[in-house]
C-alpha positions in Angstrom: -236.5 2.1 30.7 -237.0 1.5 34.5 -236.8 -2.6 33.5 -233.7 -1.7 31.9 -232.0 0.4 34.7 -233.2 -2.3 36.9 -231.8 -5.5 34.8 -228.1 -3.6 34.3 -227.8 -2.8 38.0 -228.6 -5.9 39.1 -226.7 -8.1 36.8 -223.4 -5.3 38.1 -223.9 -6.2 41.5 -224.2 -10.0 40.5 -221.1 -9.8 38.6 -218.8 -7.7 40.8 -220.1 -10.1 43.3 -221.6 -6.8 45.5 -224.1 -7.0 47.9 -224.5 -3.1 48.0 -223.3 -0.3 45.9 -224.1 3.3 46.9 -227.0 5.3 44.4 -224.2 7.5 42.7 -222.3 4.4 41.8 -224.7 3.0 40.3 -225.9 6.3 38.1 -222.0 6.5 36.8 -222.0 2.7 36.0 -225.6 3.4 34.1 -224.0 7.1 32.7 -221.0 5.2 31.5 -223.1 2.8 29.8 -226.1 5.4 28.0 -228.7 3.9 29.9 -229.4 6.8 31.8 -228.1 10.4 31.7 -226.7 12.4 34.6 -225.8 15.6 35.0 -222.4 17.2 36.0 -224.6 20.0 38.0 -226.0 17.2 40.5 -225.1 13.2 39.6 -227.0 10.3 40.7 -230.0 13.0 40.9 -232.0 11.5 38.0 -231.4 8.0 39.9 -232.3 9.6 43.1 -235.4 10.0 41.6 -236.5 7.1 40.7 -235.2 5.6 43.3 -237.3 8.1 45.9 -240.3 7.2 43.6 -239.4 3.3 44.0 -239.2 2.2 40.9 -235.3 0.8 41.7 -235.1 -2.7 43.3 -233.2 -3.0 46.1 -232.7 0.7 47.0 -233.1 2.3 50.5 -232.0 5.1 52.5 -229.1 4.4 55.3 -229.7 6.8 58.0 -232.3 8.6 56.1 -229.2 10.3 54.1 -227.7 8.2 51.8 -229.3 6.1 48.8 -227.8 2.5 48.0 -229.0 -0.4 46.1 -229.0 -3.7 47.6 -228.2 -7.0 45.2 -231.3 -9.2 45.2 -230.6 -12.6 45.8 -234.0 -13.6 43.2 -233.9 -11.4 41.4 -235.4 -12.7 37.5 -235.2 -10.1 34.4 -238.2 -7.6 33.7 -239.7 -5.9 31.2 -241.5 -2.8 30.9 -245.1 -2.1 28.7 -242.8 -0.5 26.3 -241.0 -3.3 25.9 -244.0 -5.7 25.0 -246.1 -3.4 23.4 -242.5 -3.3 20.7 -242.4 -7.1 21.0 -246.5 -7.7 20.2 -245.8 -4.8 18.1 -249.1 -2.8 19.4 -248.8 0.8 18.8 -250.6 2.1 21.8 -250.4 1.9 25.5 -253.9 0.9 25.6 -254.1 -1.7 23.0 -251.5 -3.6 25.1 -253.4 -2.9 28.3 -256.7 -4.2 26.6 -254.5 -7.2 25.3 -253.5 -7.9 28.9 -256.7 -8.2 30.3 -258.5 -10.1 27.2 -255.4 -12.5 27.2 -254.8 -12.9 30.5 -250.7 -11.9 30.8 -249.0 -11.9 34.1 -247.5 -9.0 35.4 -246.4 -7.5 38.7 -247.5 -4.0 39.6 -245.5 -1.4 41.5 -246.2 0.0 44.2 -246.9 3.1 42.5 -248.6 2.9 39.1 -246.2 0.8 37.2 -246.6 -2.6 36.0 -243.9 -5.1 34.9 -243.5 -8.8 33.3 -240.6 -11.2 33.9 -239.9 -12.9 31.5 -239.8 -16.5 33.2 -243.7 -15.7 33.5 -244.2 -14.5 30.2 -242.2 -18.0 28.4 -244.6 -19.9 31.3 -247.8 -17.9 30.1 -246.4 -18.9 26.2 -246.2 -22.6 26.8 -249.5 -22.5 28.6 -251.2 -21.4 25.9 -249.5 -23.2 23.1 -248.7 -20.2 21.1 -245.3 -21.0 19.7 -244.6 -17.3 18.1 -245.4 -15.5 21.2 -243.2 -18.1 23.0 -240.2 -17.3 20.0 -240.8 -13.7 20.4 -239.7 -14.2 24.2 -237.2 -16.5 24.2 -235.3 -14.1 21.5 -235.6 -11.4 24.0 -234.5 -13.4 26.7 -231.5 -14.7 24.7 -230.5 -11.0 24.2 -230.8 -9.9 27.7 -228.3 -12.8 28.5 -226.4 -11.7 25.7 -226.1 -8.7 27.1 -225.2 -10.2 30.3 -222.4 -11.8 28.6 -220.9 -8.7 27.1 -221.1 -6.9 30.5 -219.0 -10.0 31.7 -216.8 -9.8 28.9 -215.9 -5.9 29.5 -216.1 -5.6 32.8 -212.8 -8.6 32.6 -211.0 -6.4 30.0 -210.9 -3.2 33.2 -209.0 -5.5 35.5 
């Protein structure tokens, strides 16, 4: 979930051609879309949240008040265990832990506990090892991020 929040606000700022858009932006533009809920008692707060945890790229406090969410010029595409553990079709956190360590899969940890993959490493790790289902598996999912991408582009035209 955090790799998707992270991938749709992102590719907004990218497309609106934004360098910064304030936290409770961002939660309507995720609201809007059912990525994540917010609430009418306090918006942006579940956003806040993760964003005070710092699991959201590119978000800092101005003036120790407000949140905001800077566009990252480099930013590649993530994934979260969830996400791979439905692609390598493991049914357990821990199998997929156990298959990260025995396989040897990059990732990038959070500062907190949270780990990630991009999924320019994960293709890379693919080819390395000559496994061309893994390597289909990825490219798919990468194909439908883009996709995504596209329809984004394709919507966000259609408002103005």
């Amino acid at each position: 979930m955090i790799a998707r929040i992270n991938n749709y606000i992102q590719r907004r700022l990218q497309q609106e051609n934004l360098e910064v858009v304030p936290l409770k932006i961002a939660a309507v533009w995720l609201s809007e879309d059912r990525i994540l809920r917010d609430t009418a008692s306090s918006p942006g707060y579940s956003l806040r949240r993760h964003a005070g945890r710092g699991n959201i790229f590119g978000a800092s406090k101005i003036n120790q008040k407000y949140w905001v969410v800077t566009r990252l010029i480099h930013y590649e595409e993530i994934l979260d265990p969830l996400d791979l553990s439905k692609l390598f079709r493991l049914k357990s956190r821990t199998s997929l832990y156990r298959k990260i360590k025995k396989e040897k899969i990059p990732f990038i940890r959070n500062r907190r506990k949270g780990i990630y993959f991009q999924i320019s490493d994960l293709l890379s790790w693919a080819l390395e090892r000559k496994d061309a289902e893994i390597y289909q598996i990825m490219e798919k999912k990468y194909s439908e991020i883009k996709q995504g991408s596209e329809l984004l582009k394709l919507r966000y035209k259609d408002i103005i």
